[in-house]
C-alpha positions in Angstrom: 86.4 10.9 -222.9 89.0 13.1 -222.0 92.7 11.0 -221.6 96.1 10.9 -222.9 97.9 8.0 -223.6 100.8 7.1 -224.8 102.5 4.3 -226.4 105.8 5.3 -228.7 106.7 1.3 -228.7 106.7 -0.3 -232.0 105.1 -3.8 -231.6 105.8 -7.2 -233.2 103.4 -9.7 -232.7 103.5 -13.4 -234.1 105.2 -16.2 -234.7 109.0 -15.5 -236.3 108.6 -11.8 -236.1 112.1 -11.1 -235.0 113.1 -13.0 -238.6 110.6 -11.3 -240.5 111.1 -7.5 -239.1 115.0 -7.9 -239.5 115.7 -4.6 -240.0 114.2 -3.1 -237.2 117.5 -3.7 -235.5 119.3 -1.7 -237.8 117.3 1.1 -237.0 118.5 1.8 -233.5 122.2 0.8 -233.6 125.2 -1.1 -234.7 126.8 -2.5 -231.8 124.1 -4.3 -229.0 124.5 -5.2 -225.5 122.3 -8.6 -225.1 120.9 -8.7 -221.3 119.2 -11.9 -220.5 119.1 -14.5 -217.7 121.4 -17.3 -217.4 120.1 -20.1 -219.5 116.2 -18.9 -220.8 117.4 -16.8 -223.9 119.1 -19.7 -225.1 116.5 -22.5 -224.2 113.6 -20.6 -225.5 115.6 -20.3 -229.0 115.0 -16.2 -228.9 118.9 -15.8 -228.4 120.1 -17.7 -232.0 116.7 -15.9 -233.7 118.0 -12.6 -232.1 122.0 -13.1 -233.2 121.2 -14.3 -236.6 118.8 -11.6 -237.3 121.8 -8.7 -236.4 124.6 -10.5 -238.0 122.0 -10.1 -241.5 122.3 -6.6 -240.6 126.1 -6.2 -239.5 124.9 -5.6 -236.4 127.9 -6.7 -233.7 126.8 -7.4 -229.8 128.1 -9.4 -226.6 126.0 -11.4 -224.2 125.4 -10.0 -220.4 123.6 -12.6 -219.0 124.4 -12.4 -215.2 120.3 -10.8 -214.6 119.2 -12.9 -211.4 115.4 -12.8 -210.7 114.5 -9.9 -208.9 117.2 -7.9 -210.3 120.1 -6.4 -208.1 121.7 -2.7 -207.9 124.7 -4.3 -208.1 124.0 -6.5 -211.3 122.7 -3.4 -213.5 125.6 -1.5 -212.5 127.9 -4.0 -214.0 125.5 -3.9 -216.5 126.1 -0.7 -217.6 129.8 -0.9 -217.3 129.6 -3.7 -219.4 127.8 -2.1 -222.0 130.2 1.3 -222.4 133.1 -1.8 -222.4 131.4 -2.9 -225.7 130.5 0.7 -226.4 126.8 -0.3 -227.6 124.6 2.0 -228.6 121.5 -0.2 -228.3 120.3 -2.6 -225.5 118.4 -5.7 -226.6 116.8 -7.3 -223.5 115.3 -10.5 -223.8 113.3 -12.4 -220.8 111.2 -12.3 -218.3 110.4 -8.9 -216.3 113.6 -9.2 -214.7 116.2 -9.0 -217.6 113.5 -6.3 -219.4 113.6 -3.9 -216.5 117.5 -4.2 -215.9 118.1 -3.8 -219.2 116.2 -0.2 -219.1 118.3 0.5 -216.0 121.5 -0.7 -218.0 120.3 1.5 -221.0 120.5 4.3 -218.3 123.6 3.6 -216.5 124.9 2.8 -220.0 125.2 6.5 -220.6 125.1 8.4 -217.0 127.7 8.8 -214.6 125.8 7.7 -211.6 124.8 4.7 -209.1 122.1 2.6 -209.7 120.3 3.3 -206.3 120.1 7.1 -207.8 117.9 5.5 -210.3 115.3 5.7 -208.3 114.9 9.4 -208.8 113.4 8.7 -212.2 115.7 11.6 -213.9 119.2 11.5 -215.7 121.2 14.2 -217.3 121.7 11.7 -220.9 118.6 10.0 -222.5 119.3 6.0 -222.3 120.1 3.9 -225.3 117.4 2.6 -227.6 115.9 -0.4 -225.9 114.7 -3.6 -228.1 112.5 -5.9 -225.9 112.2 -9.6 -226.2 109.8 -11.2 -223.7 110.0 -14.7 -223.0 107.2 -15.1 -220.3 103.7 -14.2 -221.0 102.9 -11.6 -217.8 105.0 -8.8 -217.1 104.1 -6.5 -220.1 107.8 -4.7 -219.2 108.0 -4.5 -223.4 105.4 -1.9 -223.6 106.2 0.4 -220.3 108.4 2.8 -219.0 108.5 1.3 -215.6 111.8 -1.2 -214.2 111.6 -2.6 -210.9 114.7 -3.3 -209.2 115.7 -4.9 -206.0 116.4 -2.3 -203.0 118.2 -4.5 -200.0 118.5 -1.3 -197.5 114.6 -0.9 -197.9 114.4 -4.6 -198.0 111.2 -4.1 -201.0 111.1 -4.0 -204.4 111.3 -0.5 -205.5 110.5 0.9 -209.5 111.2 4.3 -211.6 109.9 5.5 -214.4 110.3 7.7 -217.1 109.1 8.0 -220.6 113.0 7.8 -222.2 112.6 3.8 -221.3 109.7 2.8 -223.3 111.5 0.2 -225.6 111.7 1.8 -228.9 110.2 -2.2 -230.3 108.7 -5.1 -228.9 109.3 -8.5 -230.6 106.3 -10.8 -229.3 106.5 -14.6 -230.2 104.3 -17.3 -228.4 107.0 -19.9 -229.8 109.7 -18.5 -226.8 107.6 -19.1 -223.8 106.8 -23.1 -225.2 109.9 -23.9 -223.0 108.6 -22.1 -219.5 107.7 -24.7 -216.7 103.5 -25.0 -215.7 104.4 -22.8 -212.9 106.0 -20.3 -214.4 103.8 -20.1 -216.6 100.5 -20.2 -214.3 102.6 -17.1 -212.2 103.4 -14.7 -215.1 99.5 -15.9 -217.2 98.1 -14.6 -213.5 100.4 -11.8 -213.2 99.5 -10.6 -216.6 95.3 -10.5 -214.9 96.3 -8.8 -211.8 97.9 -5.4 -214.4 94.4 -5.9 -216.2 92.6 -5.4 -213.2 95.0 -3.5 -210.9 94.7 -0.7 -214.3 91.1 -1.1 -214.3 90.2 -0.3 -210.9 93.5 2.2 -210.8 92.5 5.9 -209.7 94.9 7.3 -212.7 92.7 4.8 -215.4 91.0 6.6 -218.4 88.2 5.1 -220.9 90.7 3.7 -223.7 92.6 1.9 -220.9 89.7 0.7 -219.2 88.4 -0.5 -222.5 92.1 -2.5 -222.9 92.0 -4.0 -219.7 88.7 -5.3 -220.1 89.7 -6.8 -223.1 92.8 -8.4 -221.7 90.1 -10.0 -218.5 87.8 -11.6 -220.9 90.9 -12.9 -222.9 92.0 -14.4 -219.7 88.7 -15.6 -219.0 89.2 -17.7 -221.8 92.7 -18.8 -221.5 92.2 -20.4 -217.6 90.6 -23.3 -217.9 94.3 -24.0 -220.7 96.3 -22.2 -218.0 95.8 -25.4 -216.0 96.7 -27.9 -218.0 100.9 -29.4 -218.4 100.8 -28.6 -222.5 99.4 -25.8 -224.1 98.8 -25.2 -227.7 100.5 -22.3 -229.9 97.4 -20.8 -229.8 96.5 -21.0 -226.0 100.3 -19.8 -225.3 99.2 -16.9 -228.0 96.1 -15.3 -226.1 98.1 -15.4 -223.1 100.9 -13.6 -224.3 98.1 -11.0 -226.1 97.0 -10.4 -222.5 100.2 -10.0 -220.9 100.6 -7.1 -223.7 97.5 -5.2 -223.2 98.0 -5.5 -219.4 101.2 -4.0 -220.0 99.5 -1.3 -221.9 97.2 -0.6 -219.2 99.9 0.0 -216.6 101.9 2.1 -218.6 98.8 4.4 -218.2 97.5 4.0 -214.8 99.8 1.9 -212.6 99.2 -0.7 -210.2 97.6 -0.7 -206.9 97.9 -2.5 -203.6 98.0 -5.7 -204.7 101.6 -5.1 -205.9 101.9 -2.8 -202.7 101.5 -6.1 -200.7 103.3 -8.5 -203.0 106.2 -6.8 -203.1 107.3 -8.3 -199.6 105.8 -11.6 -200.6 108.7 -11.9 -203.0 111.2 -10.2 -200.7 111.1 -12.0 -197.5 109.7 -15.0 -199.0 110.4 -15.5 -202.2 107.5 -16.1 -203.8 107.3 -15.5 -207.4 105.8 -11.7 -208.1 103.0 -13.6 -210.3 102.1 -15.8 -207.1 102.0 -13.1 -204.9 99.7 -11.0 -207.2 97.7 -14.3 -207.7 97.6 -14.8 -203.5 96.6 -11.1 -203.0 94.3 -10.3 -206.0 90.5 -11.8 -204.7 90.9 -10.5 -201.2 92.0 -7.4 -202.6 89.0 -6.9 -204.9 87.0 -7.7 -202.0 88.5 -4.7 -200.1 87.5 -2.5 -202.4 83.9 -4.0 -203.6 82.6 -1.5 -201.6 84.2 1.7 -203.1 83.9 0.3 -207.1 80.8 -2.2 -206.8 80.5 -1.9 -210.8 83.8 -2.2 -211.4 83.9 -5.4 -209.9 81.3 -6.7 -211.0 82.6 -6.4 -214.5 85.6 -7.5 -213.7 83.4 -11.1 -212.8 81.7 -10.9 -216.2 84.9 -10.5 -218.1 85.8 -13.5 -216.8 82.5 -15.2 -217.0 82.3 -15.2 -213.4 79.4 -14.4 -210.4 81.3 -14.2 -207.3 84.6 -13.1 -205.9 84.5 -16.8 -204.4 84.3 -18.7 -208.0 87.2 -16.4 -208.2 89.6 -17.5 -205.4 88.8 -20.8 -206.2 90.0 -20.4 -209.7 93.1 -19.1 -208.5 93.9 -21.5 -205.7 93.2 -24.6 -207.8 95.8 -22.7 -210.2 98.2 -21.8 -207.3 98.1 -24.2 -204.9 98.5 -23.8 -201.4 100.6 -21.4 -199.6 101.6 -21.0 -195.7 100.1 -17.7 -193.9 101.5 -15.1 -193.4 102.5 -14.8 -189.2 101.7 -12.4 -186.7 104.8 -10.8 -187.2 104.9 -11.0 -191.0 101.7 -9.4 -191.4 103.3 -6.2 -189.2 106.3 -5.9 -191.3 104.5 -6.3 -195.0 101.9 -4.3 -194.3 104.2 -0.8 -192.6 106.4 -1.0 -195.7 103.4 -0.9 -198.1 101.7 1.6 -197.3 104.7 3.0 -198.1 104.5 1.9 -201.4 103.6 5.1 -203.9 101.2 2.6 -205.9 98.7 2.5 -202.7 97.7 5.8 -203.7 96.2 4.4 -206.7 93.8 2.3 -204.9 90.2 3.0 -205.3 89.5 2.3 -201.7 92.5 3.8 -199.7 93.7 1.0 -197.6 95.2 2.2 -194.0 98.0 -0.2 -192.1 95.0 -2.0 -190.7 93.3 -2.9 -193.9 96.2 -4.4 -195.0 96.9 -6.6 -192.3 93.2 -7.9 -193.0 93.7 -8.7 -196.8 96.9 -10.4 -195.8 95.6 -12.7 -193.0 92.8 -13.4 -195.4 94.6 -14.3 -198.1 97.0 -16.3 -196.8 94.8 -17.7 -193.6 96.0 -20.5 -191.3 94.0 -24.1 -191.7 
């Protein structure tokens, strides 16, 4: 019983809370830079909520909505540009993980002389702008940490930073904006929101209160999956899996991930599967790795989600995922040598050498 934690985001949970917490907004600025995807802000109806909430509050703010997925150098550079062109003094980023982590990037470049790739350092002479977060998928938890994960072509990975000055200062939470996602998208980011639960709670750098949260957020999932299959879900159903995404997010903001986002990372890359898929792809062959360093933790991961065997689990998640073509001889090679270069490996209950992760990619994406 001996942890810190830390959480300075104010949350907003429920349906219409960006209309009826209003004046949050004005609390943080008077001229916003939006940053949002192409089209989702607008189809998931948080972009008129958002703009008719600051014009009640005189609050003035242009649109940058050029964030691709996986989020470029070179688009939260323009980013920032964009936002000392509108001089803003608050960043409102609605979307997914990728428009929530470049907008902390933007909120940085915003204010810093510097190149995005120096990002990466995790320090900056200027503390960012205020950040408002707006997420329109239920998985990433980006709201409620001070983690954003950018794109790094040279080391052909995903790479993150982190500091504490990118927590968003408030976190607007409504089940209504992810009714427009797709069933894949919203299998990915519902299974990406699992793999922080249990990534946190089998993390090295995990502590009692966030074990306590990610256990919460398994047995929540537990009973969202059998809904997470289906081509409509209900308010509610979208509700608990947005709740999960939240907590998950809570638990990484203390502890991290682990390999499984070590390994996915070039799953997305050099393949282009979405980061929720890869998590999804990796997670029970992962957990299997490790069974023998955490036994217990495993097996309450299983009874969380009302589960006996890592098998009921992989078959859970590949009736969720469907199929996907393995990884080749020289694939395995590459993924594997960049990550165990990954800084999140060290988290790993069970520290996996270049050879263990070979093995948890051929078994988890094995030939027929």
């Amino acid at each position: 019983m001996n942890f810190t934690f830390q959480l300075p985001t104010k949350i907003f949970f429920g349906l219409e809370c960006v209309a009826k917490n209003s004046a949050e907004f004005a609390q943080w600025g008077t001229r916003a830079l939006i940053v949002t995807g192409r089209s989702s802000a607008r189809a998931s109806g948080a972009l008129p909520d958002i703009q008719q909430a600051l014009a009640q509050h005189g609050i003035t703010w242009t649109v940058y909505d050029e964030i691709e997925e996986n989020p470029s150098l070179a688009a939260v550079e323009t980013g920032g540009a964009a936002a000392r062109d509108h001089r803003a003094d608050m960043i409102i980023g609605i979307g997914g993980g990728s428009p929530l982590d470049a907008a902390k990037a933007i909120a940085v470049l915003a204010v810093n002389e510097m190149r995005a790739r120096q990002l990466f350092g995790g320090n900056f002479p200027a503390p960012p702008l205020p950040i408002i977060a707006v997420p329109l998928t239920a998985g990433t938890g980006s709201e409620v940490t001070q983690y954003s994960i950018l794109t790094d072509t040279e080391r052909r990975t995903k790479r993150s930073f982190a500091n504490r000055c990118v927590f968003p200062k408030a976190a607007f939470l409504d089940a209504r904006y992810t009714q427009s996602l797709s069933r894949s998208v919203t299998i990915n980011t519902g299974i990406d929101a699992l793999s922080h639960a249990v990534e946190g709670y089998l993390s090295r750098r995990g502590s009692f209160m966030s074990d306590q949260l990610a256990l919460d957020a398994i047995r929540q999932f537990g009973k969202a999956i059998e809904a997470l299959g289906k081509d409509v879900l209900t308010i509610e159903e979208r509700e608990r899996l947005l709740y999960v995404s939240l907590l998950g997010g809570m638990v990484i903001a203390q502890t991290g991930t682990t390999m499984v986002h070590s390994l996915g990372y070039s799953l997305t890359y050099f393949r282009n599967i979405p980061h929720g898929r890869a998590n999804g792809l990796l997670l029970t062959e992962a957990l299997r790795f490790n069974q023998a360093a955490v036994p217990e933790k495993i097996a309450a991961i299983l009874a969380a989600l009302g589960m006996k065997t890592l098998d009921e689990l992989k078959t859970a998640l590949s009736q969720l995922l469907g199929a996907e073509k393995p990884c080749t001889p020289d694939e395995i090679e590459t993924f594997a040598n960049i990550a165990i270069q990954a800084t999140n490996i060290a988290n790993t209950p069970r520290i996996p050498d270049v050879a263990d992760l070979k093995m948890v990619l051929a078994d988890s994406l094995p030939s027929s």
